[in-house]
C-alpha positions in Angstrom: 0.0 0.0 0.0 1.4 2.9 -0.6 2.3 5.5 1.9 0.0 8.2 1.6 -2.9 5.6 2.0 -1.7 4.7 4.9 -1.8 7.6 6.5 -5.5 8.8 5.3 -6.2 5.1 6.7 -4.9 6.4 9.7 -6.2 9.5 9.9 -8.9 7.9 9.4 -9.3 6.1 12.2 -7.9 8.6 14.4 -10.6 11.3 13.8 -13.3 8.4 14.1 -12.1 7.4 17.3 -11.1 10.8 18.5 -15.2 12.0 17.8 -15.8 8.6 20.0 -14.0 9.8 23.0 -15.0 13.7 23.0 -18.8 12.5 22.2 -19.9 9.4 24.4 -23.1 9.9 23.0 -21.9 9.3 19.8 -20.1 5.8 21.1 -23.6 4.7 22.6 -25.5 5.6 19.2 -22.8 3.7 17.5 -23.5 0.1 19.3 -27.5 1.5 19.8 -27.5 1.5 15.7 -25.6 -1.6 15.5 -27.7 -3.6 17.5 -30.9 -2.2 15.3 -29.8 -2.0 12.2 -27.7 -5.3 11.8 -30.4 -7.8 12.3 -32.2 -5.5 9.9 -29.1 -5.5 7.5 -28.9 -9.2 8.2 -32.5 -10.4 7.6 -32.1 -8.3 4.3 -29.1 -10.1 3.5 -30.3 -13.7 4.1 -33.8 -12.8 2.5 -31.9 -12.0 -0.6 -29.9 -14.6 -0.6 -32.4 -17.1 -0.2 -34.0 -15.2 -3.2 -31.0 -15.6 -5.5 -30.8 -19.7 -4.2 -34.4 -20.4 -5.2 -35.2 -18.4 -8.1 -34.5 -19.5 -11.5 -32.3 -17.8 -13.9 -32.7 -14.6 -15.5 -35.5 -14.0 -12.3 -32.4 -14.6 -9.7 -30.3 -11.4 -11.9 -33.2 -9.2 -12.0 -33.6 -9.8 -8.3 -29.8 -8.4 -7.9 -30.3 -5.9 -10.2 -33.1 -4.6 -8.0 -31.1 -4.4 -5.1 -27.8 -3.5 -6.6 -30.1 -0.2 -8.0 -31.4 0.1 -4.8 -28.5 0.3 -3.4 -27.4 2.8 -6.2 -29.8 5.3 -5.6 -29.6 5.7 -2.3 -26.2 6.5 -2.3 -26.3 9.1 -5.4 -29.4 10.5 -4.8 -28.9 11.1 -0.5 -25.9 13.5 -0.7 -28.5 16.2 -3.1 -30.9 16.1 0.1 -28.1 17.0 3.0 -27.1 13.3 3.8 -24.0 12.2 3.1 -23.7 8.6 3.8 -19.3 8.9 3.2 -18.4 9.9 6.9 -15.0 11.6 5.7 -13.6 14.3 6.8 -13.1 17.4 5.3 -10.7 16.5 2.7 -10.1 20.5 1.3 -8.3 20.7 4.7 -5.5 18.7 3.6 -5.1 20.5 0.4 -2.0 22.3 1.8 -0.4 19.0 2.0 2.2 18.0 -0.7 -0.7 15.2 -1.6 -2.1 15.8 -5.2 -5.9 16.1 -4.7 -6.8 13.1 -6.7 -4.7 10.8 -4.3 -6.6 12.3 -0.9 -9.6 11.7 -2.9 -8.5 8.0 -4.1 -7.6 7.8 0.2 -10.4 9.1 1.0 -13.0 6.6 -1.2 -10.9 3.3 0.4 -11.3 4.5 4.4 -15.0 4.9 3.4 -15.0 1.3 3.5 -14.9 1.0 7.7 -17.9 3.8 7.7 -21.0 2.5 9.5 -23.5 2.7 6.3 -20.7 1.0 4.4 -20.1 -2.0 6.8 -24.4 -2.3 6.7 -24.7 -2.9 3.1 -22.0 -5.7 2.9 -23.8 -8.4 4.2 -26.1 -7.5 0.7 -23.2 -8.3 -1.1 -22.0 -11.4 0.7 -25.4 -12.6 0.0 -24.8 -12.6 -4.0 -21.7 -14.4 -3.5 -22.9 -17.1 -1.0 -26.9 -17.5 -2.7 -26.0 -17.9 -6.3 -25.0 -21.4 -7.0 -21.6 -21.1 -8.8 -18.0 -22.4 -8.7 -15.0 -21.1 -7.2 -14.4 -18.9 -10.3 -18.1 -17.4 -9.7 -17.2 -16.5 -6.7 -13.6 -14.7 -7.2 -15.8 -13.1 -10.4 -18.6 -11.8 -8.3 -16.3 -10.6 -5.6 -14.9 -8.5 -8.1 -17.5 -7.0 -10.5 -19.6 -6.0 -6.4 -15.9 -4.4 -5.3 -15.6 -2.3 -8.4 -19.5 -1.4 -8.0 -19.1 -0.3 -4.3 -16.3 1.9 -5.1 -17.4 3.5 -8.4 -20.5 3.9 -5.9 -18.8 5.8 -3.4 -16.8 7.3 -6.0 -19.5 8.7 -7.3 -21.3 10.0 -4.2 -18.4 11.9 -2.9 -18.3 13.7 -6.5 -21.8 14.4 -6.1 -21.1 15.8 -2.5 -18.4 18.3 -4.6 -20.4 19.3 -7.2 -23.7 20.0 -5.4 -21.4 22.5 -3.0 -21.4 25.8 -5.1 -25.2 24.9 -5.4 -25.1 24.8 -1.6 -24.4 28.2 -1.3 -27.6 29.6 -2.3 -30.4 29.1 0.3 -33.1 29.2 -2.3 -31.3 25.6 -3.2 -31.3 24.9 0.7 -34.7 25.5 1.2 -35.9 23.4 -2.2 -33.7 20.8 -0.4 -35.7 21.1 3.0 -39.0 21.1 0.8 -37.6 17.8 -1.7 -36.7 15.7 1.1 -39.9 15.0 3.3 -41.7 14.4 -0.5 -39.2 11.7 -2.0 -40.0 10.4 2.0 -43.5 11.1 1.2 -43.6 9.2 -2.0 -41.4 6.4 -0.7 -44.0 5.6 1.9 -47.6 6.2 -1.2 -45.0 3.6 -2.8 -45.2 1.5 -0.6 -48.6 1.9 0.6 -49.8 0.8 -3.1 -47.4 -1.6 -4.7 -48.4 -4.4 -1.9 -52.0 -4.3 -2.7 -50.8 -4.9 -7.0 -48.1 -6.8 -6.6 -49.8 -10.3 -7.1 -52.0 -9.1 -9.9 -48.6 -7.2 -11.2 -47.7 -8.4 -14.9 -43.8 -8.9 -13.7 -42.9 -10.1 -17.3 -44.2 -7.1 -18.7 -43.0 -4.6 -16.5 -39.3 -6.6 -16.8 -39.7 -6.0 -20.6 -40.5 -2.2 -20.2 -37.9 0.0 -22.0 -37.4 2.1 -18.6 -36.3 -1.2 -16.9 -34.1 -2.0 -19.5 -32.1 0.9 -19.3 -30.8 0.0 -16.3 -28.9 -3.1 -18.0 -26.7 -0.5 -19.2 -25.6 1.3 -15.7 -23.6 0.5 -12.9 -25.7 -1.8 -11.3 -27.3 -3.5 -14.6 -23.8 -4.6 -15.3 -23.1 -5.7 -12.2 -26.0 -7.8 -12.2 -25.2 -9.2 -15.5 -21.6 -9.8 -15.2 -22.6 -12.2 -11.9 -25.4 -14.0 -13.8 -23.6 -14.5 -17.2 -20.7 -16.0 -14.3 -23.4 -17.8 -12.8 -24.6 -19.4 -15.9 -20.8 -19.8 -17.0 -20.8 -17.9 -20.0 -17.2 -16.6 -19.2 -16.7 -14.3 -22.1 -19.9 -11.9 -21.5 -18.9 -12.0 -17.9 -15.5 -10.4 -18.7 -16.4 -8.4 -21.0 -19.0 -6.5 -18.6 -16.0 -6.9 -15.8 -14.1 -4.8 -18.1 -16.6 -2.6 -19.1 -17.3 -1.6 -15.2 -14.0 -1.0 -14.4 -13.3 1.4 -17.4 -16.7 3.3 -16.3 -15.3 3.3 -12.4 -12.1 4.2 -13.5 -13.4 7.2 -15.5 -15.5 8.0 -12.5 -12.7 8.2 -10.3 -10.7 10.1 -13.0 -13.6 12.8 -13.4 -13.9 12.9 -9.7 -10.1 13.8 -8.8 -10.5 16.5 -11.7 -13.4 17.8 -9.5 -11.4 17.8 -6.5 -8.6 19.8 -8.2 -11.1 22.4 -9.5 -12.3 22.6 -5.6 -8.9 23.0 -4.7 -8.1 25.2 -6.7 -11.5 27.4 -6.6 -11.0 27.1 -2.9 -9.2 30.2 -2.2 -11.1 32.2 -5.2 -14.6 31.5 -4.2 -13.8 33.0 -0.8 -13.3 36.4 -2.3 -15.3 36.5 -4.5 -17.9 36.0 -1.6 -16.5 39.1 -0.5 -18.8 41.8 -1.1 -18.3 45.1 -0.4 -21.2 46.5 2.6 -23.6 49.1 1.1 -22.9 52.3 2.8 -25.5 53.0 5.5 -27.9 55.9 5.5 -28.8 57.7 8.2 -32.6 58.9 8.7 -34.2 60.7 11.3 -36.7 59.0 13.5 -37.1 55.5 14.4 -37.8 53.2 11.7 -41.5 51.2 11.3 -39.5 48.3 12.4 -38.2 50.5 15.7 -41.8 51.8 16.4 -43.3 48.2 16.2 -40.7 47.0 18.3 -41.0 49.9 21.1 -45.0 49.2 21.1 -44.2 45.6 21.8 -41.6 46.4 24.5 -44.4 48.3 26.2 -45.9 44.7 27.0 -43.2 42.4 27.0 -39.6 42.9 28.3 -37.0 44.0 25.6 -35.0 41.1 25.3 -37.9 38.3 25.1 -39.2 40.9 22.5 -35.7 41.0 20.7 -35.3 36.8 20.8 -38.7 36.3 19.5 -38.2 38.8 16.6 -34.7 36.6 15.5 -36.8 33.5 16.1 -39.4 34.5 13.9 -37.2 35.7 11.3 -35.3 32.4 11.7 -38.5 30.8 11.1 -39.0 31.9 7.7 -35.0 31.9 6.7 -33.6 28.9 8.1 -34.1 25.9 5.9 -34.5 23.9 8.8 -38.3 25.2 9.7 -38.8 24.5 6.4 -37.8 21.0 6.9 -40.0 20.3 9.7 -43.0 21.7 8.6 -42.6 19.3 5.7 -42.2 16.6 7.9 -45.4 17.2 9.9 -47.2 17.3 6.5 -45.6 14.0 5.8 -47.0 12.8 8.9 -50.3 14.0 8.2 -50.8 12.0 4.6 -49.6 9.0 7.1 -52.4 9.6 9.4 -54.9 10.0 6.6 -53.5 6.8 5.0 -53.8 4.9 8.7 -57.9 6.6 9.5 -59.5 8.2 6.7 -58.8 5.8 3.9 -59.7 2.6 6.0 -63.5 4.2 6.1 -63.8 3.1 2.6 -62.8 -0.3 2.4 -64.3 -3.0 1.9 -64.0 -4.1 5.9 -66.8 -1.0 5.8 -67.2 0.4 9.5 -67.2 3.7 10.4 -64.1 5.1 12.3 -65.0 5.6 16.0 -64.3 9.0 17.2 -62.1 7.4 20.3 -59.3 6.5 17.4 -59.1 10.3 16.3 -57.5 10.2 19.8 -54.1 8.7 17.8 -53.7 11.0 15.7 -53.7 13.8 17.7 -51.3 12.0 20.0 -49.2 11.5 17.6 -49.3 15.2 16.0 -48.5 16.2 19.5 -44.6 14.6 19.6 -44.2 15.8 16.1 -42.3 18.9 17.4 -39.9 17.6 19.7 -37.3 18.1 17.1 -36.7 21.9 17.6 -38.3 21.7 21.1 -35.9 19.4 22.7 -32.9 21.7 20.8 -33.9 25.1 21.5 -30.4 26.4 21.1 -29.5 24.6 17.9 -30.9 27.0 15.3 -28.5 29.5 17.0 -25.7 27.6 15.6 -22.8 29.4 16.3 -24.5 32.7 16.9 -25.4 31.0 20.1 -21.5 32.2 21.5 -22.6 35.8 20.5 -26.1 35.4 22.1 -24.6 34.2 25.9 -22.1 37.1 25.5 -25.1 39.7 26.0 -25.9 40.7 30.1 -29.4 39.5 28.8 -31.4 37.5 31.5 -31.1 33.8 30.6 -34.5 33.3 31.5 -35.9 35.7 29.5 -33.5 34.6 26.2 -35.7 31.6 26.7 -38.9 32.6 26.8 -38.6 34.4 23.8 -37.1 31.2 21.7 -40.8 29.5 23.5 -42.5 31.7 22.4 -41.9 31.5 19.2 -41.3 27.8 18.9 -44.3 26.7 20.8 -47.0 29.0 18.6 -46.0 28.2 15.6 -46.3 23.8 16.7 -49.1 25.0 18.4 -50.5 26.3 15.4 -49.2 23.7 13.2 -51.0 21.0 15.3 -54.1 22.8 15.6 -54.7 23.4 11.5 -53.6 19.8 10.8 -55.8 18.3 13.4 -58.5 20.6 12.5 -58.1 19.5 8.9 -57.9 15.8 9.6 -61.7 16.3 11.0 -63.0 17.8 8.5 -61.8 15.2 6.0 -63.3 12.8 8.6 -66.3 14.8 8.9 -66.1 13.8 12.2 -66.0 16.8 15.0 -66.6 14.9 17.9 -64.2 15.9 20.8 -62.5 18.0 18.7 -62.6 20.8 21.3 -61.0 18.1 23.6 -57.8 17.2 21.4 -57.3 20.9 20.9 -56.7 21.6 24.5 -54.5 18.4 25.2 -52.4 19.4 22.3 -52.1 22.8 23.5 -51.5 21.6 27.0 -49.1 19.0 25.6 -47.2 21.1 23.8 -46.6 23.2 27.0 -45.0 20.2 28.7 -42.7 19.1 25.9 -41.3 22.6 26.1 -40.9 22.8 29.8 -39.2 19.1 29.5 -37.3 20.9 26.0 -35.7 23.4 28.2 -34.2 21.0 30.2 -33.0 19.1 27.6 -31.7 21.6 25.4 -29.3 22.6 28.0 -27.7 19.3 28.8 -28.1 17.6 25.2 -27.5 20.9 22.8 -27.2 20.2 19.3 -26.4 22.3 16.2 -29.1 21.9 13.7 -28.3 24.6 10.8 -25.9 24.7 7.7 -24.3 27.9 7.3 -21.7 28.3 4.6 -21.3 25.5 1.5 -19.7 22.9 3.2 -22.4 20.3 4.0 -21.8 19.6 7.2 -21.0 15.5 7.7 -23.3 13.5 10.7 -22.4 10.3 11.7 -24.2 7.1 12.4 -23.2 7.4 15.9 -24.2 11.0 16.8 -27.6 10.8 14.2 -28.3 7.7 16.6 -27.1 9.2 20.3 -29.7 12.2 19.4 -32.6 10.0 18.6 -31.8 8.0 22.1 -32.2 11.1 24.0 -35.0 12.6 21.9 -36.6 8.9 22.7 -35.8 9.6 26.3 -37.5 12.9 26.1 -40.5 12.1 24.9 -41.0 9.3 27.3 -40.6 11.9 29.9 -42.8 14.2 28.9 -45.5 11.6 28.4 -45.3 10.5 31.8 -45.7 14.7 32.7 -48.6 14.2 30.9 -50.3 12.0 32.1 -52.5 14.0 34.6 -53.6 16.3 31.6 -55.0 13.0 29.6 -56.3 11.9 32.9 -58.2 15.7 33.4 -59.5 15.7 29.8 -60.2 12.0 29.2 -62.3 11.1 32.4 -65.0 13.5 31.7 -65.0 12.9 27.8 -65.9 8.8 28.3 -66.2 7.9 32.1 -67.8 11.3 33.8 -70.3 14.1 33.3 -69.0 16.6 31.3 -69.9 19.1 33.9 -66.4 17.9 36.0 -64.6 19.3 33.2 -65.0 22.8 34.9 -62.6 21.3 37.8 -60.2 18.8 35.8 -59.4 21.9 33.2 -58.1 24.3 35.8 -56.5 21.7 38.2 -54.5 20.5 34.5 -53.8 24.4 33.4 -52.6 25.4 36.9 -50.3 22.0 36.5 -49.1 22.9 33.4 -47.8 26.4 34.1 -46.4 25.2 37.6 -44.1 22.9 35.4 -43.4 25.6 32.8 -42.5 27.6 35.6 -40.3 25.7 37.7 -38.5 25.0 34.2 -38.2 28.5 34.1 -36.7 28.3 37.4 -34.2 25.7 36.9 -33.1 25.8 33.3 -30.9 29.8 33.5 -28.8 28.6 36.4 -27.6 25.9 34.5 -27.2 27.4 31.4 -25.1 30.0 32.9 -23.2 26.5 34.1 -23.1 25.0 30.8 -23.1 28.1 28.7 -18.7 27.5 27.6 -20.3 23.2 26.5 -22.9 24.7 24.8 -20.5 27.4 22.4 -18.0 24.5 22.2 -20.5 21.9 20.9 -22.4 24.7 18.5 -18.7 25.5 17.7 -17.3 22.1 17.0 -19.6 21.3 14.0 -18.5 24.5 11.8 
């Protein structure tokens, strides 16, 4: 090997372990992933296998070519939507390096073998080599055409990575991003939702001999898939031939992709100022401006710097691809829900919904937010350094990012559940779900507080460097969202207990006890949040900077 692979190998491995140590959360969401997704990785890998075993030839290659496209896709296509599956480092930092760009990018492909998503999908490939009944020159075949896929694969997705970064720059591409990624999502799970109830009265030899379909013989994965089956039937010659074939197109993938890297390099230090615009010269008017006036008739009735915070949250709101993102994904959730209760009332089963199950949905409306509610500090980014420096009262910094935050879910939850009614045409207990959801969301962001403080998070993407996640971190979040939310629905608890009883069990009249006990509960626990959360964020302010910091 020579030396300069080496050493990315061990860089490598140094930063990996390096973000283990300084983030134990990441270390737990490492073996926390592991333990979920490799039975799933597994059971995908013996399914498929099996598949290849039984089925009869050509049906065995299309079933590889399937998954080999799969496969494809999901590399190429998730780097465009802001998730890059190749957990490298930043490779333009070692530009400076007397390394020629196309080697740290050649370095950088081979260490993306040990990534986590990597070491998932090859128990996929293992499976083509182990189910297809061949010889031993099958399998030394096969070994190589799935090698020469996988790195013209991840070839190909870090290229995609570099070219999509000038496009990065522009937040109108951001926000189409934020938009484009909960529908692909969207249309993943309609996909799914449909091709079940066909696929037994699906034509498969007609829809094998459509054109579209065929296409595919002539990418990456279509000759994959028919180098291994000619192999597999032992035509030897075809087999080579597409051998060849795929390592001329992966080695002119690589070749394109190092040119890339040299034009990055090279742009590097010109983009930056060419950035560099010269500030507009400011002019001074007399007066306060409409923005000033509005803003001193709202200090009038709320203290200056909860009225300052709420204005940069709501601006953030609308800027900030993130909301964006979000918002998207609570539509998302909504077509789920209509899929899962309205949909089901015209089926052939044929009963009405009861209006207990519209109880579900507004459950599970109710923990869509805990995204930006357990992270209220995360959309600061590293603007959150500048914010602490400010003699501001901590307590009120935070309930202007509440106030913000918790409307617009508020409001979010309200129209969607209002919505998912009227589709029903079903308003019983609407009035009912509308108060737990308001009372709800009330709890997950006194429990959000709390959380945001110990487990901050940075959530935006400032600059055109996409900024890399790993397995491990993605995971360690979700376990303490998970832990959050399991919280906050024992806090609840009471409130269901005050609005449930007298919907089913009790005369509606004890409602005019049960609401106030559960509102005066409710603002006791948003309270004492209040009360506990600034004394440790003065604590925790310097982990807080550092962790918003350490993901630039």
């Amino acid at each position: 090997m020579p030396s300069y692979l080496s050493l990315l190998f061990w860089l490598k491995w140094k930063l990996m372990f390096r973000g283990y140590q300084r983030n134990k959360m990441a270390m737990i969401g490492v073996i926390i992933a592991f333990l979920f997704f490799a039975p799933m990785a597994l059971g995908a890998a013996i399914g498929t296998g099996i598949g290849y075993r039984l089925l009869p030839a050509p049906f065995n290659e299309y079933l590889l070519r399937a998954v080999l496209f799969g496969i494809y896709c999901i590399w190429i296509f998730s780097p465009i939507i802001g998730f890059v599956l190749n957990e490298s480092y930043d490779i333009s930092r070692l530009f400076p390096y007397p390394v020629s760009p196309r080697q740290i990018f050649i370095g950088t492909i081979l260490s993306s073998f040990i990534d986590f998503p990597v070491l998932l999908a090859l128990p996929l490939f293992a499976a083509v080599v182990l189910g297809f009944p061949g010889s031993a020159q099958f399998v030394l075949l096969s070994a190589v055409v799935l090698a020469l896929f996988l790195f013209h694969t991840l070839a190909l997705s870090q290229a995609v990575v570099l070219a999509s970064a000038g496009a990065l720059r522009s937040r109108r591409w951001r926000d189409i991003m934020a938009v484009l990624s909960p529908l692909l999502a969207l249309g993943f799970y309609l996909l799914f939702q449909v091709v079940p109830r066909y696929m037994v009265k699906m034509d498969w030899h007609l829809m094998l001999d459509n054109p579209a379909w065929r296409w595919v013989n002539y990418l990456p994965p279509g000759l994959a898939a028919r180098a291994a089956g000619a192999a597999n039937q032992g035509t030897w010659l075809p087999a080579l031939g597409l051998l060849l074939l795929l390592a001329v197109i992966t080695a002119i993938t690589v070749y394109l992709a190092g040119y890339l890297v040299q034009l990055v390099s090279v742009g590097e230090g010109i983009s930056n100022q060419a950035r560099k615009r010269p500030a507009a010269p400011r002019q001074s008017t007399p007066g306060l401006a409409p923005a000033s006036l509005a803003a001193s008739r709202i200090n009038r009735w709320i203290p200056p710097v909860v009225a300052a915070v709420a204005g940069k949250e709501w601006k953030y709101l609308f800027r900030d691809p993130l909301f964006k993102a979000n918002l998207m994904q609570m539509i998302y959730m909504f077509v789920v829900l209509i899929f899962a209760f309205v949909l089901p009332r015209h089926t052939e089963y044929g009963m009405n919904l009861e209006p207990i199950m519209l109880w579900i949905p507004a459950g599970i409306l109710l923990f869509g937010g805990t995204t930006l509610a357990f992270n209220i500090f995360g959309t600061d980014g590293a603007a959150a350094a500048t914010l602490f420096l400010f003699p501001s009262s901590r307590r009120q910094i935070i309930i202007g990012k509440n106030l913000v935050l918790s409307l617009a879910n508020m409001a979010v939850n309200l129209g969607l559940l209002l919505l998912l009614h009227i589709l029903l045409r079903s308003f019983a207990h609407l009035w009912q779900q509308g108060v737990l959801l308001v009372m709800g969301a009330a709890i997950l962001t006194a429990t959000g507080n709390v959380i945001s403080v110990f487990f901050p998070t940075r959530m935006v993407m400032r600059g055109w460097r996409m900024q890399q996640q790993s397995a491990g971190k993605g995971c360690g979040r979700g376990l303490m969202s998970m832990l959050g939310t399991f919280c906050s629905t024992l806090l609840m608890l009471p409130v269901v207990t005050a609005i449930i009883v007298p919907t089913f069990w009790v005369h509606p009249a004890w409602f005019a006890l049960s609401l106030p006990l559960a509102a005066g509960y409710v603002i006791f626990l948003y309270v004492y949040s209040l009360q506990i959360t600034p004394d440790i964020l003065i604590k925790r302010e310097m982990e807080i900077m550092a962790t918003m910091l350490a993901e630039e």
